[in-house]
C-alpha positions in Angstrom: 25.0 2.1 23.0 21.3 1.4 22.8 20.3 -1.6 20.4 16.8 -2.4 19.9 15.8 -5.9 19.7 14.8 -8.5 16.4 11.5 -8.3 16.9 11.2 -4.5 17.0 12.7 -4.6 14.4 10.2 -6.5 12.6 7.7 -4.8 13.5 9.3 -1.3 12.5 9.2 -3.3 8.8 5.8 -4.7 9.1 4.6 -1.0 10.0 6.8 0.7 6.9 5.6 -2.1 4.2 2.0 -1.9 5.5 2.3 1.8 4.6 3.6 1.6 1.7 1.5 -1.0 0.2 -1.4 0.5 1.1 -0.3 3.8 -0.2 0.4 1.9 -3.7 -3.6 0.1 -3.1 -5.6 3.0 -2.3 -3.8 5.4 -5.0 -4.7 2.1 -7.5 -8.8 2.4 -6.7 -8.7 6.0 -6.9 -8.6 7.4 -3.4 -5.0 8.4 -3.7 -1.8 7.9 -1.7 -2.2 10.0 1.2 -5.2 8.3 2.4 -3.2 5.0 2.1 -0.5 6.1 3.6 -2.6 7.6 6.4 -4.0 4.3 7.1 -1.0 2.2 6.6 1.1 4.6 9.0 -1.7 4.8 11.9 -3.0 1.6 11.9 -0.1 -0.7 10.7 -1.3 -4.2 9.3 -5.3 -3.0 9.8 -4.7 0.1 7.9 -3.9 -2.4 4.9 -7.3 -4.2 5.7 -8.9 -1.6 5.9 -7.6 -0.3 2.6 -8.4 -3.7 0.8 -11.7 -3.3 1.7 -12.8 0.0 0.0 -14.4 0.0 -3.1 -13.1 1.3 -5.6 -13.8 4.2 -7.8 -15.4 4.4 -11.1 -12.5 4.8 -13.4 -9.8 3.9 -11.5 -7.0 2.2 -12.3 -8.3 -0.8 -10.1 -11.5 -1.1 -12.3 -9.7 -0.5 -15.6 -6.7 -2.5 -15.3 -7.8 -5.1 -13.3 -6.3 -6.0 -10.0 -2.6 -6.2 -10.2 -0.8 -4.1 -12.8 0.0 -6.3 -16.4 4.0 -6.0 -16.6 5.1 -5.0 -19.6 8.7 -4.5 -20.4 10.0 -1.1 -21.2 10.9 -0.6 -25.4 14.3 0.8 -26.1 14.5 2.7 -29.2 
């Protein structure tokens, strides 16, 4: 059987988070997920730099809301 070690394993997380959050921060100023995602996937941890560093877009949801979402709970009817 072939294992893998603890620290490829860490960075296999470290490359899938950096993705994903920079998937979720590029779609928030308006560029979109695939771009962020792009980044996040071929440049790991600089993708996410690099995607904290654009400007954002007039109207996007990074201008209008601010930069981290307000949480509001959900209503039940």
């Amino acid at each position: 059987m072939g294992t893998i070690g603890v620290k490829a394993l860490y960075l296999l997380f470290v490359w899938l988070i950096s993705a994903a959050a920079a998937s979720w921060l590029t779609d928030r100023k308006g560029y979109g997920e695939k771009t962020g995602l792009t980044l996040g996937l071929l440049l790991t941890a600089l993708g996410l730099l690099i995607a904290l560093l654009l400007p954002s877009r007039p109207g996007s949801k990074w201008r209008v809301d601010g930069r981290l979402p307000a949480w509001r709970p959900k209503r039940t009817r």
